[in-house]
Backbone bond lengths (Angstrom), bond angles and torsions (degrees), N, CA, C in turn:
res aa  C-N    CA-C-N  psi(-1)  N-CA   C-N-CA  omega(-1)  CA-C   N-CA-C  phi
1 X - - - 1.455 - - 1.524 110.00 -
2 X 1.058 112.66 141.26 1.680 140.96 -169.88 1.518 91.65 -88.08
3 X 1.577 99.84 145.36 1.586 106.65 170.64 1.888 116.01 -66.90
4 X 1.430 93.87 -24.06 1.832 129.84 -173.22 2.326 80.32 -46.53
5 X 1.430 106.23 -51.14 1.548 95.06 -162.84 1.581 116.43 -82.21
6 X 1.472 119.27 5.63 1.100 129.89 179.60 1.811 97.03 -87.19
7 X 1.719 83.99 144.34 1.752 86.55 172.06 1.188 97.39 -92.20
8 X 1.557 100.29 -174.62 1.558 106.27 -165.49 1.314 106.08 -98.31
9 X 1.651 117.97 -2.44 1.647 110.41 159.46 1.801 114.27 -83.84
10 X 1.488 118.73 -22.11 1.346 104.80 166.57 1.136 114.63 -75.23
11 X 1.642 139.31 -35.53 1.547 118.65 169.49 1.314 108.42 -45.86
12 X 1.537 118.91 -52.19 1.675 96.41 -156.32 1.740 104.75 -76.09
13 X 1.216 119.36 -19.27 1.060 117.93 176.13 1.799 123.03 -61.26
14 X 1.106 99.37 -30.35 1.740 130.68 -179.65 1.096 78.00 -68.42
15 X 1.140 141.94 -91.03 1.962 159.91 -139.80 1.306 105.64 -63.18
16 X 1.455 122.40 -35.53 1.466 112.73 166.30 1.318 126.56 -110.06
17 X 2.008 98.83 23.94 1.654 93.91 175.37 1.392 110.72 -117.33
18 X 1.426 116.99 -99.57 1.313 128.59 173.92 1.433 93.27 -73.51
19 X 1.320 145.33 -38.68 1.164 124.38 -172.07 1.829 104.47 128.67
20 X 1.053 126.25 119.76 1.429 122.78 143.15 0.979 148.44 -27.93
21 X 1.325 156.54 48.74 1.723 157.36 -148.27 1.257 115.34 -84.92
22 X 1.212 129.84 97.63 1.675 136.63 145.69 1.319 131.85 -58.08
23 X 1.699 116.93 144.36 1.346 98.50 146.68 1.560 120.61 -98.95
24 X 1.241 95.31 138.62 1.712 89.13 176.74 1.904 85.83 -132.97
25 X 1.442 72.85 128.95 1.666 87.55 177.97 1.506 123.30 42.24
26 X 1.564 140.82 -123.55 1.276 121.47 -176.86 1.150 88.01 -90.26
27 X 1.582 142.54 -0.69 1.597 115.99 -158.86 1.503 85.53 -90.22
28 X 1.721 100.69 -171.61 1.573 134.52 -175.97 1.766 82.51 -140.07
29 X 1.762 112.17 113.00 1.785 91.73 157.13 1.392 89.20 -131.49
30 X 1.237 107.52 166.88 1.610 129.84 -176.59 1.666 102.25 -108.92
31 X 1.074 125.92 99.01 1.982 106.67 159.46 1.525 108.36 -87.47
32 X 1.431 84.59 163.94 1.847 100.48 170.29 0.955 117.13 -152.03
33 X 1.344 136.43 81.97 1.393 146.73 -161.29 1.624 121.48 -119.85
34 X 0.837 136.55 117.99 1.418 130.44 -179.90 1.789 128.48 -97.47
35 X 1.442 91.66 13.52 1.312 116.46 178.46 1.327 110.89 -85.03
36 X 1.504 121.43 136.47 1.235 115.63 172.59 1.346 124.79 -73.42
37 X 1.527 116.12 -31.26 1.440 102.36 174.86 1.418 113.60 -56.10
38 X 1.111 109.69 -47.40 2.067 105.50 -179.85 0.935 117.93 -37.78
39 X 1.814 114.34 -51.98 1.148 115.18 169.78 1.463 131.10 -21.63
40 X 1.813 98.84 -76.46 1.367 118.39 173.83 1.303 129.32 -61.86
41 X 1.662 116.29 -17.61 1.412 113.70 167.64 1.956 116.27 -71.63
42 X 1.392 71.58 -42.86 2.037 72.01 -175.92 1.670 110.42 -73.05
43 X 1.589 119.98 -29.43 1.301 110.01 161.11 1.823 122.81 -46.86
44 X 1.509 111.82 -53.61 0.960 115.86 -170.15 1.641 116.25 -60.49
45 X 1.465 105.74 -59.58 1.435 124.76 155.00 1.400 144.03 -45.70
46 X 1.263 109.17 -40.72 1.691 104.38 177.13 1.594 120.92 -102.30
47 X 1.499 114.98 3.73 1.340 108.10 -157.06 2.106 121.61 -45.88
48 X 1.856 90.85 -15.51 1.501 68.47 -159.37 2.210 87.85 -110.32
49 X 1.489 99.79 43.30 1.487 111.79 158.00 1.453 132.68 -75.48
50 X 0.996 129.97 117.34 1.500 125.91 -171.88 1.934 110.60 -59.07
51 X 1.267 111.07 132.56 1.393 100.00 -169.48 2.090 85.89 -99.84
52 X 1.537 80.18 158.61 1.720 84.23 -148.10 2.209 81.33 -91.12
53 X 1.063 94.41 167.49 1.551 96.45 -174.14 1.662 108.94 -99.08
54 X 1.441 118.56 155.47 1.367 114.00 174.41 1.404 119.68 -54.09
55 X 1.508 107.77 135.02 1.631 107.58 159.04 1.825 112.08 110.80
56 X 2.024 95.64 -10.12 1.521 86.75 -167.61 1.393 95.50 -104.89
57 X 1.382 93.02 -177.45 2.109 110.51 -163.62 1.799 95.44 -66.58
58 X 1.300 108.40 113.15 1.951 111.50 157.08 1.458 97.81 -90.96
59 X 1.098 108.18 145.90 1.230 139.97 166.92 1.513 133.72 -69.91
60 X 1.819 98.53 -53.79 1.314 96.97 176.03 1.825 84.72 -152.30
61 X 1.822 105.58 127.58 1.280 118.78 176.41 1.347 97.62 -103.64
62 X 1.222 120.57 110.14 1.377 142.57 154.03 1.482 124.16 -67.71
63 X 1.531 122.25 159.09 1.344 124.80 -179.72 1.638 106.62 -136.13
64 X 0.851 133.56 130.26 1.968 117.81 136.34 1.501 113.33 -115.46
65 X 1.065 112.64 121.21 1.409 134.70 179.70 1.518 107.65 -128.55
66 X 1.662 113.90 146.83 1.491 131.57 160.67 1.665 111.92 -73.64
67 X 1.244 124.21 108.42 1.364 113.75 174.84 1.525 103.41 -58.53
68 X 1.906 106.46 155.47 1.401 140.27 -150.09 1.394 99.74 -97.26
69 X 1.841 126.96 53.24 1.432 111.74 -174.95 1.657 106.22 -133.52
70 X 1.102 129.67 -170.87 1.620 145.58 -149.37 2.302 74.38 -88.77
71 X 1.476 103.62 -46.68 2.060 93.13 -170.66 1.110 111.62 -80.78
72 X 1.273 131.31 37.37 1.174 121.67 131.62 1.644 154.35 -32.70
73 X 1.827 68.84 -61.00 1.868 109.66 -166.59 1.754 87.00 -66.74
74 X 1.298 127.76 -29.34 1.731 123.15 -169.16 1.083 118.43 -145.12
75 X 1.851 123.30 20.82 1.089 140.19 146.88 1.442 129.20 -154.78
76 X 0.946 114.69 85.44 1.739 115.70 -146.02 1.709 88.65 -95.30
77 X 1.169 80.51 134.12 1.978 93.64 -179.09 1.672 97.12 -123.12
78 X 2.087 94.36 -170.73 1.298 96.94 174.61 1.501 96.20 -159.78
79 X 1.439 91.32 151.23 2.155 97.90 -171.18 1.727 81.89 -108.30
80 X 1.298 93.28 144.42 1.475 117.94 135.41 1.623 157.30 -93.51
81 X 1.057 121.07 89.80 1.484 130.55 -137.71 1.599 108.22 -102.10
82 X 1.324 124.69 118.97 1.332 128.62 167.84 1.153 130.45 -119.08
83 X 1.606 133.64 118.29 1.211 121.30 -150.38 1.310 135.56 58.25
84 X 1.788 122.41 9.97 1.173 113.97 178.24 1.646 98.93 110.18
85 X 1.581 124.48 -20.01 1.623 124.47 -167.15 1.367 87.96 -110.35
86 X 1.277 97.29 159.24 1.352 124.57 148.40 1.631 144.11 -98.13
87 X 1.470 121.75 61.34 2.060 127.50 -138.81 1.878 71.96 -72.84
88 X 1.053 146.70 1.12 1.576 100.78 -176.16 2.396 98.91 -156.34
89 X 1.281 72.69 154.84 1.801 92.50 -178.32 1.667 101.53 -39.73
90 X 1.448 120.44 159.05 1.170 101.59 155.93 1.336 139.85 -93.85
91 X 1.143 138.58 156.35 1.437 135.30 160.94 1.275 142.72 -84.76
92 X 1.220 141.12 162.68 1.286 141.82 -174.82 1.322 115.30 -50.66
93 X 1.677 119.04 135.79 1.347 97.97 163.63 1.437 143.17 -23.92
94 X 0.990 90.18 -75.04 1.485 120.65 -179.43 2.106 125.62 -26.03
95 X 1.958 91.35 -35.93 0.795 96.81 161.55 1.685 135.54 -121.23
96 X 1.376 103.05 63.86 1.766 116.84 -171.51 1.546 98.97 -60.71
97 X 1.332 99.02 -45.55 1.797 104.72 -159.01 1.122 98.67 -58.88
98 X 1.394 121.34 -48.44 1.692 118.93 -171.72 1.711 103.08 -45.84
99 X 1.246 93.40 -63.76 1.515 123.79 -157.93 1.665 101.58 -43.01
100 X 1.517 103.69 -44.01 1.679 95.48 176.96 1.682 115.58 -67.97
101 X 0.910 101.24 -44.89 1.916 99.37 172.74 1.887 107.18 -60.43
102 X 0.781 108.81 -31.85 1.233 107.24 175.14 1.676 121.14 -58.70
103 X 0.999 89.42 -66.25 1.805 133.49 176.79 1.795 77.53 -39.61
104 X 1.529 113.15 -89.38 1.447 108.14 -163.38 1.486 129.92 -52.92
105 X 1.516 96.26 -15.40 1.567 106.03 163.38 1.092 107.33 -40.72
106 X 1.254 111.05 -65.13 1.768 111.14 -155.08 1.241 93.69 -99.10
107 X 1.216 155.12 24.72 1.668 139.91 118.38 1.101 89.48 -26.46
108 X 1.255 102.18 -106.95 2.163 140.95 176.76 1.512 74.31 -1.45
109 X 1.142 108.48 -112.20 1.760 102.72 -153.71 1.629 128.67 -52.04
110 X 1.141 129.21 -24.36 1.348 136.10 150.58 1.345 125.43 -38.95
111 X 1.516 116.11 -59.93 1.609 123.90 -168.85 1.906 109.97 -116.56
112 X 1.375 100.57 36.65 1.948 103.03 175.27 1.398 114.64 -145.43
113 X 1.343 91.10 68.30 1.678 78.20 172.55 1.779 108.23 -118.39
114 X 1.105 90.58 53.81 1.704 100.23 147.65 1.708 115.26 -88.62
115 X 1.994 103.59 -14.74 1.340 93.80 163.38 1.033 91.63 -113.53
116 X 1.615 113.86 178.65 1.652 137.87 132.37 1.120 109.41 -49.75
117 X 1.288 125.36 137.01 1.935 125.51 -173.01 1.627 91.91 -134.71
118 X 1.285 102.90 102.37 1.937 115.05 167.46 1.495 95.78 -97.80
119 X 1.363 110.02 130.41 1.630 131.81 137.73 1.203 123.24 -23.02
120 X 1.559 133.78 66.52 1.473 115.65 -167.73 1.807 91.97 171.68
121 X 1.681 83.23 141.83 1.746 90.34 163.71 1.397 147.17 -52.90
122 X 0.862 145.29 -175.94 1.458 125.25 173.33 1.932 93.07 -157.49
123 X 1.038 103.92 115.39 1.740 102.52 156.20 1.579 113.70 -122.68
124 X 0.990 123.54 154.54 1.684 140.01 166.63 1.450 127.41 -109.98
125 X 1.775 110.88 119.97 1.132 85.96 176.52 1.955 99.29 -146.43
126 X 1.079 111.15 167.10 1.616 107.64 -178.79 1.869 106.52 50.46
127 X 1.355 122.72 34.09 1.149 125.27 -161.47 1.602 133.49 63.91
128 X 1.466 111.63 6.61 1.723 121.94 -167.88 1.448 86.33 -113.34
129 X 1.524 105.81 125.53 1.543 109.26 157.05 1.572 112.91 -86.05
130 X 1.652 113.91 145.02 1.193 115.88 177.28 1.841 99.50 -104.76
131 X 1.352 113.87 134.96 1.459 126.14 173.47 1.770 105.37 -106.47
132 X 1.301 100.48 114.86 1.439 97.78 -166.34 1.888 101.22 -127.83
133 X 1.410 99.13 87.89 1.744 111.38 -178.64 1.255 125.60 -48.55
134 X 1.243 163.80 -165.86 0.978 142.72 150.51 1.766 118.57 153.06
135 X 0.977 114.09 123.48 1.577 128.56 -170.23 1.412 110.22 -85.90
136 X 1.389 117.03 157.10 1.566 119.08 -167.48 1.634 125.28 -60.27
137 X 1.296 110.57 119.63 1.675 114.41 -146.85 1.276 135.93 58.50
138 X 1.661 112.28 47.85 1.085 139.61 156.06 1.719 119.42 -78.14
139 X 1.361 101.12 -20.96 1.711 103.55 -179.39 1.358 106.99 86.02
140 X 1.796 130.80 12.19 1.073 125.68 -151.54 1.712 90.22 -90.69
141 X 1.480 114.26 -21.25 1.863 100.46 -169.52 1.854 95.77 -100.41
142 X 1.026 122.74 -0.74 1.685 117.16 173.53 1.431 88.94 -88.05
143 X 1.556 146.94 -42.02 1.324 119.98 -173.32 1.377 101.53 -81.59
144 X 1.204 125.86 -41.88 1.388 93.71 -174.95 1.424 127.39 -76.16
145 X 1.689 115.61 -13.85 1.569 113.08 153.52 1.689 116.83 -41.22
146 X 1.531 99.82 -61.09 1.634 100.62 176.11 1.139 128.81 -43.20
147 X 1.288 112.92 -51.25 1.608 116.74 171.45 1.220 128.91 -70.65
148 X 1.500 128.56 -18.68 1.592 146.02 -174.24 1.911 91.72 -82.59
149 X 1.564 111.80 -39.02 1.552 117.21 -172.30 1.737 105.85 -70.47
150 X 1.418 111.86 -21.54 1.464 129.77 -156.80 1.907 110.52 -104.31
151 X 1.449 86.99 5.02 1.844 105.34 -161.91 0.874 138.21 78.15
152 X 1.477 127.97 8.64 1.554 133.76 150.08 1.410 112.03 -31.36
153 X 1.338 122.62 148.47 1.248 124.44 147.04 1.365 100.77 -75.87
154 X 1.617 94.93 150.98 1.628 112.65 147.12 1.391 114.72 -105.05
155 X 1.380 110.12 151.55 1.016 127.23 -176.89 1.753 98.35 -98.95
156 X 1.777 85.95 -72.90 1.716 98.04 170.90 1.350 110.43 -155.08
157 X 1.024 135.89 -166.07 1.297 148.21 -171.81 1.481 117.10 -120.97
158 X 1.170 127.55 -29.12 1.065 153.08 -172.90 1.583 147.68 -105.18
159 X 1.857 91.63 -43.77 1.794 86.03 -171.28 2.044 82.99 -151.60
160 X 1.551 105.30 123.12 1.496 106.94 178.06 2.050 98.19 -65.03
161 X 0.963 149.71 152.18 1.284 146.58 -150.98 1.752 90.86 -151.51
162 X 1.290 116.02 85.98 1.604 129.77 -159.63 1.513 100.75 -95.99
163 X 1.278 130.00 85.88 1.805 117.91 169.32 1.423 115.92 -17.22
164 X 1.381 132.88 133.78 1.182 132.70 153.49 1.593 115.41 -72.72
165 X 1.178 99.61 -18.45 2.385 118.10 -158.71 1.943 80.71 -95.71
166 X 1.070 120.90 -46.77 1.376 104.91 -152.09 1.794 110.27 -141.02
167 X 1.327 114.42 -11.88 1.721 98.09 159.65 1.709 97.06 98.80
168 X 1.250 125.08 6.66 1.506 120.06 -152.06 1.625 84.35 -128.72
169 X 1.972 107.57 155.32 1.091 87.72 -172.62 1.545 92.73 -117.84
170 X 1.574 123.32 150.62 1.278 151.47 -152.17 2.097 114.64 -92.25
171 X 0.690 108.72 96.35 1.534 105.47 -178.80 1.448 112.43 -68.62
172 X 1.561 96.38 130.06 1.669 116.50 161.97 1.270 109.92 -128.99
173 X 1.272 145.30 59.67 1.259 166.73 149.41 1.519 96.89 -12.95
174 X 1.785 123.83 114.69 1.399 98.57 179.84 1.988 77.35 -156.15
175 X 1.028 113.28 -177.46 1.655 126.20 -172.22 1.679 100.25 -54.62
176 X 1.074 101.73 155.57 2.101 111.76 -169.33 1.802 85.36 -104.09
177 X 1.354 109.41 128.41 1.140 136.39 179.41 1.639 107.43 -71.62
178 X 1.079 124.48 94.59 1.839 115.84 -177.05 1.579 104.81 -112.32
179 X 1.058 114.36 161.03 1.763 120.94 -168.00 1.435 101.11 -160.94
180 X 1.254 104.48 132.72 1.299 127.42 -178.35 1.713 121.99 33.41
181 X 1.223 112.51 -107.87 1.368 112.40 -172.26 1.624 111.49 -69.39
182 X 1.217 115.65 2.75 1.774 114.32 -175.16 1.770 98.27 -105.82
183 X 1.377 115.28 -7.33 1.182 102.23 158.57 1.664 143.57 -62.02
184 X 2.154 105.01 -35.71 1.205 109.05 149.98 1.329 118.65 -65.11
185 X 1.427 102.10 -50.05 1.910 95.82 -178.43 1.708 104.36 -23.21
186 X 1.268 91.79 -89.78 1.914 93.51 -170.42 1.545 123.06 -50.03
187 X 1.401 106.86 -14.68 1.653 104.20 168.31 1.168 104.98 -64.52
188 X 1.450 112.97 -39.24 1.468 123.98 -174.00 1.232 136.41 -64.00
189 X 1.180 87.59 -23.90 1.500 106.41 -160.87 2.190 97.14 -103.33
190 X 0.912 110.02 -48.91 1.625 118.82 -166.87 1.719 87.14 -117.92
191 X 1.842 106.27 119.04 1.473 109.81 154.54 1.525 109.51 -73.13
192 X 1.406 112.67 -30.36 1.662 101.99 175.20 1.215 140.08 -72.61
193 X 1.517 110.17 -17.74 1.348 122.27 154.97 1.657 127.71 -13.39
194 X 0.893 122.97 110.08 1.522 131.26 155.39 1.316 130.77 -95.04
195 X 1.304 107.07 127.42 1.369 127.92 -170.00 1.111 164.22 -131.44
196 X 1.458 109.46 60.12 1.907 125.75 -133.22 1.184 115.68 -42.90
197 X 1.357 110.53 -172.98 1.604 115.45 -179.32 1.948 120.41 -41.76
198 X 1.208 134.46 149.68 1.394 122.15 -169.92 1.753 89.62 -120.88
199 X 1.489 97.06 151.53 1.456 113.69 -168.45 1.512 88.88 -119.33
200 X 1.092 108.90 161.61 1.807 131.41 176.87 1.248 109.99 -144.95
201 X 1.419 107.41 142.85 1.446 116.49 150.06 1.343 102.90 94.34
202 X 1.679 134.75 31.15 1.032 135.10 -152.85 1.689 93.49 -134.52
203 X 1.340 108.19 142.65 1.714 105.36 -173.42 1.524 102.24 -52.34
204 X 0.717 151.48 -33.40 1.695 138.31 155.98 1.557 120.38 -28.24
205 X 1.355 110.88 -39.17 1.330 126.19 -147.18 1.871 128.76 90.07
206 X 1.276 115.15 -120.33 1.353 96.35 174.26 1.519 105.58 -117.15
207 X 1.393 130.65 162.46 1.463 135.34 -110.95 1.804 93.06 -170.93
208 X 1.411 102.35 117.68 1.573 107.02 151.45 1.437 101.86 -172.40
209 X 1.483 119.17 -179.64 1.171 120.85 -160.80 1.800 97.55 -144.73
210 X 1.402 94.60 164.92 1.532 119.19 -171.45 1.206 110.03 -107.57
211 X 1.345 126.93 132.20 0.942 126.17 -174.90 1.501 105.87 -62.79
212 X 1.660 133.00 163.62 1.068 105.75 139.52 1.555 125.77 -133.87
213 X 1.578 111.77 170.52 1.180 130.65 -148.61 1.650 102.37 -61.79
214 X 1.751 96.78 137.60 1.225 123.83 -168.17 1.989 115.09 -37.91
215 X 1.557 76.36 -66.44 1.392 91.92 163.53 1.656 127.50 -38.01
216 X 1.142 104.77 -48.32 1.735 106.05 -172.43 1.558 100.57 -55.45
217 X 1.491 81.43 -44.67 2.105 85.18 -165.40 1.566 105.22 -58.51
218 X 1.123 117.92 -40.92 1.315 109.81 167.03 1.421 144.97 -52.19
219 X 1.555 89.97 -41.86 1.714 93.24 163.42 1.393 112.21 -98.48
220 X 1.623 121.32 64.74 1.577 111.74 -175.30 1.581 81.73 -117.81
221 X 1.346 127.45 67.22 1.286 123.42 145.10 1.411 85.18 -160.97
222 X 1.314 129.83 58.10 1.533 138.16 148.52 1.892 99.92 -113.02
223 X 1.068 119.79 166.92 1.330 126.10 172.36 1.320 105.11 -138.23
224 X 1.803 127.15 146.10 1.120 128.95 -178.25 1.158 117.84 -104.94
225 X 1.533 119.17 155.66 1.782 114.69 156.51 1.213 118.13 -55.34
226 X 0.922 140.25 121.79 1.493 122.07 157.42 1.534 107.89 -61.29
227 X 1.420 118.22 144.44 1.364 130.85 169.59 1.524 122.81 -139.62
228 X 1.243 118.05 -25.12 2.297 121.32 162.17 1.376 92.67 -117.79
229 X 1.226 92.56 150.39 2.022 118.23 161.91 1.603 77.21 -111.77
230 X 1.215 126.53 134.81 1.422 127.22 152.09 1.636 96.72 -148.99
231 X 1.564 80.35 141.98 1.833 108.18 -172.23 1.400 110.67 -110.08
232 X 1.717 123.27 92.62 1.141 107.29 -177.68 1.088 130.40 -94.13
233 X 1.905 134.55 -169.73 1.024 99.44 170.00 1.947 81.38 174.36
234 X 1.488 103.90 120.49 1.496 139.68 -158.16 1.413 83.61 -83.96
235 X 1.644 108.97 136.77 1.095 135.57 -169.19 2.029 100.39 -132.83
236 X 0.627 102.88 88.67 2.485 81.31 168.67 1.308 90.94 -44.20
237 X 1.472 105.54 121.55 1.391 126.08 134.74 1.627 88.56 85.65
238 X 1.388 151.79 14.00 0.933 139.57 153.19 1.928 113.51 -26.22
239 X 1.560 109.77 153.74 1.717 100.22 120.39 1.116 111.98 -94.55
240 X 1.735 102.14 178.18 2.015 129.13 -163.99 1.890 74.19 -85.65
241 X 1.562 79.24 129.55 1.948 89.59 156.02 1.506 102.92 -161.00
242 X 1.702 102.10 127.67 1.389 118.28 -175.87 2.261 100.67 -99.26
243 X 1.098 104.56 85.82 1.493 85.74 171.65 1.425 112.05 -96.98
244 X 1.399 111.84 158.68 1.402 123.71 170.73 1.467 115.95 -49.15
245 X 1.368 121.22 166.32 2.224 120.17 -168.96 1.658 66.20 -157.23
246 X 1.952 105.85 136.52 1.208 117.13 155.71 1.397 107.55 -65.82
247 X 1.614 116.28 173.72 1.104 99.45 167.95 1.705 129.71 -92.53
248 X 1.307 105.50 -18.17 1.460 114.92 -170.43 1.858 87.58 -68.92
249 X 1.322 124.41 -30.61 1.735 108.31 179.45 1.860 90.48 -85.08
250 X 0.850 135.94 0.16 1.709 122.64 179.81 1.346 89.49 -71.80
251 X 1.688 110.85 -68.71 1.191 123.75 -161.93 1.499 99.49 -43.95
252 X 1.437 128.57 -64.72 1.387 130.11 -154.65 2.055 101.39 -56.08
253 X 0.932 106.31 -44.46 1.623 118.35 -174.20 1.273 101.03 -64.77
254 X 1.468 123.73 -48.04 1.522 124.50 167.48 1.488 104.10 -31.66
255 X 1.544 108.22 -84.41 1.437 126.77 -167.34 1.714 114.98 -38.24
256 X 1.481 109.81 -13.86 1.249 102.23 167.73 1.359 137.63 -101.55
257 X 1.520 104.66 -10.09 1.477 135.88 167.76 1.594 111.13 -72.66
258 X 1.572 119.63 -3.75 1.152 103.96 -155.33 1.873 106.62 -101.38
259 X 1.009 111.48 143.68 1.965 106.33 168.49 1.293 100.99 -75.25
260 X 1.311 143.65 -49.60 1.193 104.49 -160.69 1.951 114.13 -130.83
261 X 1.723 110.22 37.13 1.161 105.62 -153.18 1.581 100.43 -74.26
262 X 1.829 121.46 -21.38 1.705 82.09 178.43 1.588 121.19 -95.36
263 X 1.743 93.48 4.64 1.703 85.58 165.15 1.376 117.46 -72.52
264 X 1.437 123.10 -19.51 1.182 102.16 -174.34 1.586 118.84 -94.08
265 X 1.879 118.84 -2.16 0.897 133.86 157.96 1.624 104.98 78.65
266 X 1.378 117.14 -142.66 1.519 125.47 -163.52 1.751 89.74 -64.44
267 X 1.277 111.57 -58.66 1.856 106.22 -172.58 1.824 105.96 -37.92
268 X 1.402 114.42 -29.56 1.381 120.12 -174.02 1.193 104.46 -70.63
269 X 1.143 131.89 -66.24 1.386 148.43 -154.68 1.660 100.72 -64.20
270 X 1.292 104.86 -56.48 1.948 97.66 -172.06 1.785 98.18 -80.82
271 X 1.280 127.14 -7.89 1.600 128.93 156.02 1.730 108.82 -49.80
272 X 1.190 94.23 -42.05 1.711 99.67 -172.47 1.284 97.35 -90.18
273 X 1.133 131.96 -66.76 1.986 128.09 179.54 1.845 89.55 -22.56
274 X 1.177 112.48 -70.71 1.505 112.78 -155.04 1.409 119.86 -51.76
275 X 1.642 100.36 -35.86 1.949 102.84 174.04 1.613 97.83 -77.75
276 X 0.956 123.75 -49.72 1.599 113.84 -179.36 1.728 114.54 -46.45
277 X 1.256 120.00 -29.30 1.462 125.31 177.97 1.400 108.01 -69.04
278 X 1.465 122.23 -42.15 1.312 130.72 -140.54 1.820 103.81 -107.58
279 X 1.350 97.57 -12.11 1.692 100.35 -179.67 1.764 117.84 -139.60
280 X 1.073 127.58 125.58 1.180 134.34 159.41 1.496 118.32 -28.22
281 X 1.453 110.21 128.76 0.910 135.11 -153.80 1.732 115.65 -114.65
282 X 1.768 123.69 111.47 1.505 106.27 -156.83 1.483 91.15 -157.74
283 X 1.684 116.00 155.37 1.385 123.71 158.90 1.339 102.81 -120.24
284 X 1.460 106.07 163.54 1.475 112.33 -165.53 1.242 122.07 -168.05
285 X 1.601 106.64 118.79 1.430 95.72 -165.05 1.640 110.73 -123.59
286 X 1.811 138.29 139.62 0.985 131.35 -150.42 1.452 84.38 -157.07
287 X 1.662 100.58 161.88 1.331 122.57 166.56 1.633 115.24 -131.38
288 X 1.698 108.73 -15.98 1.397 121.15 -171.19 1.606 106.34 -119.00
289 X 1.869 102.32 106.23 1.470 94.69 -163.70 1.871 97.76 -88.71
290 X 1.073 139.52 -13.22 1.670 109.67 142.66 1.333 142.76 -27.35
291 X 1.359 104.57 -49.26 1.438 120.42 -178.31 1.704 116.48 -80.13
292 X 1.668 105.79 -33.13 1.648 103.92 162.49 1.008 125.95 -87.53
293 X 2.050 124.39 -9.03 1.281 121.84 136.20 1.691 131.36 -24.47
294 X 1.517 86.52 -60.60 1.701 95.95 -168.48 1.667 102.47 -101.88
295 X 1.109 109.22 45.34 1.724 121.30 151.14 1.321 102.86 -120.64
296 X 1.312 107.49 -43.00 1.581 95.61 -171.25 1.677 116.55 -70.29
297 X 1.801 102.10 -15.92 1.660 99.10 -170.99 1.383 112.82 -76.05
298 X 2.269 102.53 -22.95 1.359 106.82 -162.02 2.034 87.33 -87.82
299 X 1.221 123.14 -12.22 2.034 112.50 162.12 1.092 105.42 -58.73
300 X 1.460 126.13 -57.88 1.423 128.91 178.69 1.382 131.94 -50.66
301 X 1.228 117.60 -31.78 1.371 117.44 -171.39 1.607 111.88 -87.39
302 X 1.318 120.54 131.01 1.565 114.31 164.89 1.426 142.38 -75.22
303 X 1.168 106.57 125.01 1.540 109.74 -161.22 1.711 93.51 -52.92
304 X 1.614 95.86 173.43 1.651 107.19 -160.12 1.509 88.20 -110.50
């Protein structure tokens, strides 16, 4: 069962009891939030998430709660709680919704290193996953909004999720991270676009997310080949240019994108040699996401 068949008094009821449980991708998480924005973000956002059934293994039990003090009444914040801890300061009311996508970020990359976890998007298409790395205002979550709007799979938005057992990369399909000016972009760009509640005023700047496509969520217990490392990176008014990246600098640029490459040590390192062997290697810089649409469809497609 789809969250889509829950009414909107059992989510919130879920959210302020035992908790809500999804699957998103291989995880199991539980929230418990009594905040209304949560509410309304995960309504807007997860409907077509599998709600996980009583009794099975969660992964990571999450919280957002208002701490219990006199600053409330004239500064109302919000903790984020995992497992019972608290890993980070709190934040402003205002921005819980962020704060939970955030928050589960660093679950995912904190507590999984059965994969390699690189910094970077992941879309799929014609069976080739694209791994697309990329540092804050790189343009790396407006292309992969564009392309997820254009029929890409998503994988994720966020973190490439690399098997340690098998070399394949792992889907966690979860909301497309947009910030500031890439929020019109993709309004702009896709009338079908969905686009939950928007947060402000948050060290990011301003903050909302994309839904994502039905489909992906569905196949988030498929795993992809990887086939491009591509490193992008939004220019105003650029032209589209795909140049070649050796690989020993792929690899090195990898290794810095990664959450957890020196915990995972030597197993990490020849994890990364092996995707660098197995996929084409490119930087790329664009301002016209039509035109890096239809580069990426003509990578994707197999010659005849």
């Amino acid at each position: 069962m789809n969250l889509s068949a829950l009414s909107t008094a059992a989510v919130h009821q879920a959210l302020t009891g035992n908790g809500l449980a999804l699957r998103i991708g291989a995880f199991n998480v539980s929230v418990v939030s009594p905040i209304a924005s949560v509410a309304e973000h995960i309504l807007c956002l997860y409907p077509d998430f599998a709600v996980v059934e009583a009794g099975q293994f969660i992964d990571f039990h999450v919280g957002l709660t208002a701490p219990w003090s006199p600053r409330r009444y004239w500064h109302p914040q919000v903790n984020f709680s995992f497992d019972g801890h608290r890993p980070f300061k709190p934040l402003p009311y205002a921005q819980a919704a962020a704060f939970f996508e955030w928050g589960l970020n660093w679950c995912i990359a904190s507590q999984s290193n059965q994969y390699l976890i690189i910094h970077a998007a992941v879309v799929e298409h014609n069976g080739q996953a694209f791994i697309l790395p990329g540092s804050p205002g790189s343009g790396k979550s407006t292309l992969c909004a564009a392309l997820v709007c254009r029929g890409w799979r998503l994988l994720s938005d966020e973190m490439a999720l690399l098997s340690m057992a098998d070399g394949l990369i792992y889907p966690a399909p979860r909301p497309v991270s947009l910030k500031n000016q890439s929020l019109d972009v993709i309004r702009a760009f896709s009338a079908e676009a969905v686009i939950g509640p928007i947060v402000n005023d948050t060290l990011k700047g301003t903050v909302g997310h994309l839904r994502p496509p039905a489909a992906s969520v569905a196949a988030s217990a498929y795993p992809a080949q990887a086939a491009q490392i591509i490193f992008p990176k939004y220019y105003v008014g650029s032209t589209t240019v795909l140049e070649p990246l050796s690989k020993a600098r792929t690899l090195l640029e990898l290794a810095e994108h990664c959450f957890n490459y020196s915990a995972l040590g030597k197993l990490g390192f020849a994890a990364l040699g092996d995707l660098c062997d197995v996929c084409a290697c490119h930087q790329f810089q664009y301002s016209d996401l039509e035109e890096a649409i239809a580069l990426f469809t003509r990578l994707a497609t197999p010659s005849p």
